[in-house]
TILUM-359172 format. One record per atom (N, C-alpha, C): x, y, z; residue in one letter. Coordinates in steps of 0.001 Angstrom, whole numbers, plus 500000, padded with zeros to 6 digits. Example, Ala and Ser with C-alpha at 12.3 -4.5 7.8 and 13.67 -1.06 7.14 Angstrom:
513190494310507800a512300495500507800a513200496700507800a512850497750507080s513670498940507140s512900500030507870s
//
This chain:
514493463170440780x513809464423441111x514850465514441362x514235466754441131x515447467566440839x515862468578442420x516733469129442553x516974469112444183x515953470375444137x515993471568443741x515110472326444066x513643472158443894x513032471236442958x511335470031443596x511347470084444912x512714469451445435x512472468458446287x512505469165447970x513002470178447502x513538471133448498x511937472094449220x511167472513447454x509723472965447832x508476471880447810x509012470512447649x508407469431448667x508388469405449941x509268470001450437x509820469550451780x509315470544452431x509475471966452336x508951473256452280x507333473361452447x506859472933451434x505268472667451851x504725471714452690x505412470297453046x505043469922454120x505452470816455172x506679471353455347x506717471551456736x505592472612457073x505377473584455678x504307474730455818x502572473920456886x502553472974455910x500932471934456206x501287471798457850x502455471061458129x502654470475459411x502595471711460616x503078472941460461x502525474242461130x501398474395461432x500644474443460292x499154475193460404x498370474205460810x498811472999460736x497697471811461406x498025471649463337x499431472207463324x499692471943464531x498919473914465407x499145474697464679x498758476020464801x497048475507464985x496493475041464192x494974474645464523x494613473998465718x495356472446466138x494974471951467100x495325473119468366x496311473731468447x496538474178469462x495555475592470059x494802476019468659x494131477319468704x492502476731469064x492166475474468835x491622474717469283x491421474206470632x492373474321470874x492571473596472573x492613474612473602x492614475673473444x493282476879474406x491831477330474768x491916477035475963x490827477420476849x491128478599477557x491898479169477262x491893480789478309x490967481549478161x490044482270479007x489080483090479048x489494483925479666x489002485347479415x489357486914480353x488080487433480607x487871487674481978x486863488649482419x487227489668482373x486295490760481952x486998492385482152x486085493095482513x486909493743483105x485609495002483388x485929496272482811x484371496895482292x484222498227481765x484950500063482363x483970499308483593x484638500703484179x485469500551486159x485868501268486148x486681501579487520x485863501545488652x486046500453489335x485124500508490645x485194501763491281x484120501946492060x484266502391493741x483965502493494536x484116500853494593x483868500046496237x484404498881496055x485031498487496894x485551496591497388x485730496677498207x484755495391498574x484411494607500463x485022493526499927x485713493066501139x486689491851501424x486539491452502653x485845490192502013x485804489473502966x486847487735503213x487681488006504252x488579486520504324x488741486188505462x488791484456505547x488426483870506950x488891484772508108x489455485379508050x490233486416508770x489249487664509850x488845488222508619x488454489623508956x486910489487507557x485824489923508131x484753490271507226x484579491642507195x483887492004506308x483563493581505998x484281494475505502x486120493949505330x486944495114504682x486393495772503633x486074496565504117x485353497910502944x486310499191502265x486116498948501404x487481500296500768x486804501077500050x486292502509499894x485882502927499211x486229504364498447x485563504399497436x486811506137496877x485678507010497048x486510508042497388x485265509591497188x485940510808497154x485895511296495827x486425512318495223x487570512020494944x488165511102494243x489509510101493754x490221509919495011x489987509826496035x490839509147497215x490091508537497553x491112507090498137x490264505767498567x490582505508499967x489617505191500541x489252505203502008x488762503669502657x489566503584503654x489344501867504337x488834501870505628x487697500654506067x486810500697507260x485894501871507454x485165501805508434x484054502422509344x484473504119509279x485996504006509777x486428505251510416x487138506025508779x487148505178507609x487629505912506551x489071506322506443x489793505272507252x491203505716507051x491805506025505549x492678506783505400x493285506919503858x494138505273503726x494107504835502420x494186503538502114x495493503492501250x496193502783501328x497746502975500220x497603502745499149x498056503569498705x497955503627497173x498521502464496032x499363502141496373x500186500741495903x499082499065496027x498610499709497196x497494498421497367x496151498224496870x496267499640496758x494620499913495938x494708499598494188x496051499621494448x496587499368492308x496051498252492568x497036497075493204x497105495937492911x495533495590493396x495007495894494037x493053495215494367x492553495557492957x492783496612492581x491748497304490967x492630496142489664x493635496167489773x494629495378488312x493862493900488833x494172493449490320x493270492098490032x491639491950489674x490651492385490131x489739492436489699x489153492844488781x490033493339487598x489142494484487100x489516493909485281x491043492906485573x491027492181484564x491642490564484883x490780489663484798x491197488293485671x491002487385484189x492915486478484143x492619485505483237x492694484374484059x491363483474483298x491527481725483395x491904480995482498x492969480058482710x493429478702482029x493026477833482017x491850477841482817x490766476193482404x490378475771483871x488933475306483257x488144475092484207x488281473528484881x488300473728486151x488484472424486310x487552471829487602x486591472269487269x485383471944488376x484287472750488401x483074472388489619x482069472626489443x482204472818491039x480942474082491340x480559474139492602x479768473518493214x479239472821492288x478058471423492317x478614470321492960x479864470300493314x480581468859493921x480850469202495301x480869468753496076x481023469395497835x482230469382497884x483148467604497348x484423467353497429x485337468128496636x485294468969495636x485794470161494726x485948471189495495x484826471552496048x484912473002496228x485873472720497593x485497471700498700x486618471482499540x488141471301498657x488357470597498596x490286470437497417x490585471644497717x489786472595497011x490259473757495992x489778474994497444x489319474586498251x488847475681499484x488354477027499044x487172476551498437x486291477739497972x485212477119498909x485057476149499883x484443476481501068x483963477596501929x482647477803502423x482679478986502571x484039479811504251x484204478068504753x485187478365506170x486651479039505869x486986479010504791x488282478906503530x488732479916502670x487476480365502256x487765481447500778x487198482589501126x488485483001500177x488120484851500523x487327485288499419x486178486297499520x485324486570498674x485594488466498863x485756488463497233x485456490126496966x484696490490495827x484148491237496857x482928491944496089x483251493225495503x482533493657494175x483419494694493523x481838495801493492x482024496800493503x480783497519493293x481160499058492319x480006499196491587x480131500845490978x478681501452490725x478765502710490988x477441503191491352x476521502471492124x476772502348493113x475999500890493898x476009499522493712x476142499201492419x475950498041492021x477017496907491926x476396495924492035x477464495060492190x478159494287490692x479411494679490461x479218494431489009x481042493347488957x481374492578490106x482123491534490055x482387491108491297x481975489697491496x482040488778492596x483361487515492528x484259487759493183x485455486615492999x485431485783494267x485154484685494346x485501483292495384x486696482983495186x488039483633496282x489110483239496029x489385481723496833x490265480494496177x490715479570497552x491861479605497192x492434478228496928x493909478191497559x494780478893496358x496132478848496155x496885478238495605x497150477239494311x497828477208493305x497586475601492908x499556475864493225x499662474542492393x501069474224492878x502429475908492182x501832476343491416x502399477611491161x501865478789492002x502715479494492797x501856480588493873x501197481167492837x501929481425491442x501337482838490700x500051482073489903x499660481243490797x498096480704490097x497206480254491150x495944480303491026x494940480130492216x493793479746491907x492885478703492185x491338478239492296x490138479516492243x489997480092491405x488699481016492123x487114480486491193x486074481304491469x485180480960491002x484803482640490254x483887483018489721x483683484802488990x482147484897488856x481803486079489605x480639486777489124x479353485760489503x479703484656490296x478357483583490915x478398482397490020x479442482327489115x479283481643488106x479204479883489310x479415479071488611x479775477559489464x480590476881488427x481324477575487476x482399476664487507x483717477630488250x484422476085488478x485839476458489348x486827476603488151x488263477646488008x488675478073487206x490054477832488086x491116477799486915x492791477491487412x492793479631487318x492817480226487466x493374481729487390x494596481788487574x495607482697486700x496824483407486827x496458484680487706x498248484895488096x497784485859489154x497478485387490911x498255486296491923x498378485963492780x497431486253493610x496175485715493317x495159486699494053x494817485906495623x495214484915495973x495337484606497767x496463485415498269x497713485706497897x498477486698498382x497906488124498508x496921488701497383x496745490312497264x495732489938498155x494662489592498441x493542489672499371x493714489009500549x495076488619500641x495242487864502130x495419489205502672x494330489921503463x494503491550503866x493720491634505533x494122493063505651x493158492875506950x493011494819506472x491943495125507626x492015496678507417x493092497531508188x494017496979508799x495467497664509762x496112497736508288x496620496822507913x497509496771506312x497176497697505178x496047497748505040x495297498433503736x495761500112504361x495371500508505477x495508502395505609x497129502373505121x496995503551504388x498409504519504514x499546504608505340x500319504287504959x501615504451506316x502165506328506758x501555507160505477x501553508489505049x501246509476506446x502035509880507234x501305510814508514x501200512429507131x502230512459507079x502523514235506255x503564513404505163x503123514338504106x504655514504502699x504380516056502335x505620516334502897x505433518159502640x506938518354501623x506558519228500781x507783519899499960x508985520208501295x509773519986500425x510764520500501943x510835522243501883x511008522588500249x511025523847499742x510274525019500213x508934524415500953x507949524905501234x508064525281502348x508977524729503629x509040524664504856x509855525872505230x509157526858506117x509810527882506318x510335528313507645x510260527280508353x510730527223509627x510574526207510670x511243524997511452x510767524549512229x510829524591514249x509904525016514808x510408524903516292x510239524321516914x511200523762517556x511167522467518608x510695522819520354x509893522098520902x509705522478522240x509775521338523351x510528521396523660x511590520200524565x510398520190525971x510334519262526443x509621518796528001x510810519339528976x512130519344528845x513318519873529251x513529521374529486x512615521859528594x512797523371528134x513678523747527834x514284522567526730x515106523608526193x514387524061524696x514309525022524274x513194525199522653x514020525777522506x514021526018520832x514477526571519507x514008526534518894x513950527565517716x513314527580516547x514578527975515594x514407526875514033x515106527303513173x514357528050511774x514616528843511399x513695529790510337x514377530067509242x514064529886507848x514632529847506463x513949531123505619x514604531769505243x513921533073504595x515071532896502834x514149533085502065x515100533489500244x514958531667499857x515695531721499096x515905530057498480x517620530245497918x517647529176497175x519104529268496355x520124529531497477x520641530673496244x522279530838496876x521749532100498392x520804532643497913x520295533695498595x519158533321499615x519744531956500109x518603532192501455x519450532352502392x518853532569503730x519208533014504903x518687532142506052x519613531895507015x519335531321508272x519192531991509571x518359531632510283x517844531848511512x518182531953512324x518563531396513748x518063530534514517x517675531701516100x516886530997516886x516664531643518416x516880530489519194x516895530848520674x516828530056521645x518403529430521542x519337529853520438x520685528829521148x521531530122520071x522844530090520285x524091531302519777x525073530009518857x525156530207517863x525728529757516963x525561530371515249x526595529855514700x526711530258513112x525907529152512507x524719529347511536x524613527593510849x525439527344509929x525108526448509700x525930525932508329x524939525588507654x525143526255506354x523615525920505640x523224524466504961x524409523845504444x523908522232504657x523147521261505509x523872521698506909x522814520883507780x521904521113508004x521213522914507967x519809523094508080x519167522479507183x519522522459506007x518406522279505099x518185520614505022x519405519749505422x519029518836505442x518190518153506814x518584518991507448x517671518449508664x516092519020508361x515777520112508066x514740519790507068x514023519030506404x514935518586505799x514866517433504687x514066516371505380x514864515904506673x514561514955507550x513265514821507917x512673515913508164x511493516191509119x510323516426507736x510284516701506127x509379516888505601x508646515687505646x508745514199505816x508248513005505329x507804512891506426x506837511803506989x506675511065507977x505671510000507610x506101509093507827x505097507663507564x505578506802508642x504582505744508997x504549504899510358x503933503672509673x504690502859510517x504699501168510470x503243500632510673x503145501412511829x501966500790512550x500636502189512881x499559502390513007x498529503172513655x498338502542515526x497738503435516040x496846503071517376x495748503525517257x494695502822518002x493419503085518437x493647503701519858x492930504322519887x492955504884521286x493490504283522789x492542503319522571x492772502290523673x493972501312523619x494792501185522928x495798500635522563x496994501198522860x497205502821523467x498290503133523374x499278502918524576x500241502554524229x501767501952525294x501994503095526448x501762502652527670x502051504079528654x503877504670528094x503542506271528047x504625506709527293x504276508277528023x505724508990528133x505753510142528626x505686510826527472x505055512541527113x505991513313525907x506975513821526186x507415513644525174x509228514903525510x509472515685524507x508894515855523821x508903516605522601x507686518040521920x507833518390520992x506992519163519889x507665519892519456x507013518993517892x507585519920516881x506599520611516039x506850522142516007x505676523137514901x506374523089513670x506270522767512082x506412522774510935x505572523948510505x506050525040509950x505461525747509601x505868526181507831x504857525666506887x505129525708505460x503821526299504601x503960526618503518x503493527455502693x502053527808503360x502381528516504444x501350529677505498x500658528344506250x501213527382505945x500536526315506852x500799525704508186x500502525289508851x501199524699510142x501012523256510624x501926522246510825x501899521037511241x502389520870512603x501692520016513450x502369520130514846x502320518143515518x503334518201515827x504074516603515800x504447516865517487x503492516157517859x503616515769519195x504804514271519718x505993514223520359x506303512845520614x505995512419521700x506249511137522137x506056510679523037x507106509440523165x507954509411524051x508562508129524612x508344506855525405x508313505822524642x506801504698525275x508379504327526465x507538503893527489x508189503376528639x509043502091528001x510084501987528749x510483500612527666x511022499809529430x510995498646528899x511828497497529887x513325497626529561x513733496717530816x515580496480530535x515919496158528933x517400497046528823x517222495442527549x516709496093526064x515520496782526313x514299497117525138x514754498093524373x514988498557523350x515306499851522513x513957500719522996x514629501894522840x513328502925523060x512702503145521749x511206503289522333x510257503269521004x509504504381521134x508885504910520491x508141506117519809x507040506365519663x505924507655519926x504720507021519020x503981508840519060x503506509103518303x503088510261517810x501818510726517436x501418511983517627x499999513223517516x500420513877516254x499940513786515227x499558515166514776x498565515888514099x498762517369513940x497648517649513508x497175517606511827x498050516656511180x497755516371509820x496900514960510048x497042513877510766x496228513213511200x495032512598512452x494055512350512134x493403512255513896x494003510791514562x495111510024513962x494814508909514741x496640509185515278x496365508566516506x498185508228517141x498987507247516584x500335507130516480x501226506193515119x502487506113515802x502878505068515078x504486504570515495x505316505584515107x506460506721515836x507149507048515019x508966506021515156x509529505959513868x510698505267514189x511796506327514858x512570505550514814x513766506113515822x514458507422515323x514452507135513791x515351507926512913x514548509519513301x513343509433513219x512462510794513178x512700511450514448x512127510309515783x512421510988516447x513986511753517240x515229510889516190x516008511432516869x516147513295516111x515280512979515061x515497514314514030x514866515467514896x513595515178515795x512748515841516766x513690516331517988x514356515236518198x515224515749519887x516640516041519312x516947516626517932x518185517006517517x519021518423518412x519874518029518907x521077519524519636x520619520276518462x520624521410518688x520545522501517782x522123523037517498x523054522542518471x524801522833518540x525106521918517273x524169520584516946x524499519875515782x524563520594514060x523764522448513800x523851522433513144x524449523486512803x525535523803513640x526286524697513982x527685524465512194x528763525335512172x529883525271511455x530802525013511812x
//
């Protein structure tokens, strides 16, 4: 036989041996995708934890609990990317078995259940339980169905939630550009105000309440300092750490005004001093860290030349 026969002998088996192995395997692949049409807006979460986490959007901002806190944005991705497109790798049970749904803790003592809603309606139900031996895979059940499904995707990590986690860490995000002056009002009495007039090469510095030259680097970066504010933690009313104020700060930016109350929580021996803050961009009281407030009780001699 002649070598090039033998060569597109060899050639067409290996072609056959592909497509038969390409068949069984296109055959065997049980992956299914739920999807959804359109963009919720509403998910209740409920996990052994906490029932009722309610998140809801109105007027494209999404809002968490009773009181409607603003909800983080990063977290609200990852709740919508899991629910909204969920793959399974194969089913491997029934809700029909008591001893299944225990294994797999889609029990009702066990599993976290989210409910998805749009225009009222309820249009995706997920029974999350455990784990399987890969974190980035998990037991759930979909939409009331009763079979149990292997799912990709970390969905006991994303809904392991409570409603403290879900709000915003966001107090204010102001342009710094925008900020046209800030004054500080000390419990000490000592106040100052620093005031920014022009931009560029052609702005101009301020200051009252203290005699010095600025240096225009440090104003603007201390500025800088004070446009952001986000907190670790919120308080409820009744929750807050006995704490003196010693502070206020007025932000005053594009004709607007922000006012940042501090407060110094009493501390024990030993304890770093801790922080916690009013303002009038938000109604609830918040952790501030150290860094902010040292930006609040800054020497004004600090931004001297």
């Amino acid at each position: 036989m002649k070598t090039r026969k033998l060569v597109l002998i060899i050639a067409d088996v290996v072609l056959l041996a592909v497509c038969i192995l390409q068949w069984v395997i296109g055959n065997h692949d049980t992956t299914k995708y739920f999807d959804l049409k359109d963009t919720p807006d509403m998910i209740v979460i409920d996990t052994p934890e906490e029932k009722g986490i309610t998140i809801v959007c109105e007027d494209g901002k999404w809002y968490v609990g009773a009181d409607k806190f603003p909800a983080a944005d990063n977290m609200i991705a990852d709740f919508l990317d899991a629910v909204s497109s969920i793959r399974v790798l194969d089913k491997v049970g029934s809700t029909g078995n008591d001893a299944v749904v225990e294994r797999y803790a889609l029990n009702d003592i066990k599993k976290t259940v989210v409910t998805v809603y749009k225009d009222g309606k309820v249009v995706r139900t997920v029974n999350i339980g455990k784990e399987a031996v890969s974190d980035t895979q998990s037991y759930i059940t979909v939409d009331g169905g009763k079979d149990i499904y292997l799912a990709t995707g970390s969905l006991p990590y994303i809904f392991d939630t409570k409603t403290s986690a879900i709000r915003s860490e966001e107090v204010f995000n102001l342009d710094v550009s925008e900020i046209t002056s800030v004054a500080i009002t000390n419990e000490d009495g000592n106040n100052w105000c620093l005031s920014r007039m022009g931009s560029g090469e052609d702005v101009a510095w301020n200051i009252s309440g203290a005699e010095m030259e600025i240096d225009t680097l440090k104003a603007a970066s201390w500025f800088g300092s004070l446009a952001k504010l986000k907190t670790r933690n919120w308080y409820e009313e009744n929750e807050l750490p006995v704490a003196e104020k010693i502070a206020t700060a007025k932000i005053e930016y594009a004709f607007k005004t922000i006012t940042i109350d501090l407060y110094a929580v009493e501390k024990a021996e030993g304890v770093p001093q801790a922080y916690y803050g009013r303002s009038t961009s938000v109604p609830y009281p918040f952790v501030v860290d150290s860094d902010y407030a040292q930006s609040i009780l800054k020497d004004p001699q600090e931004l001297a030349k």
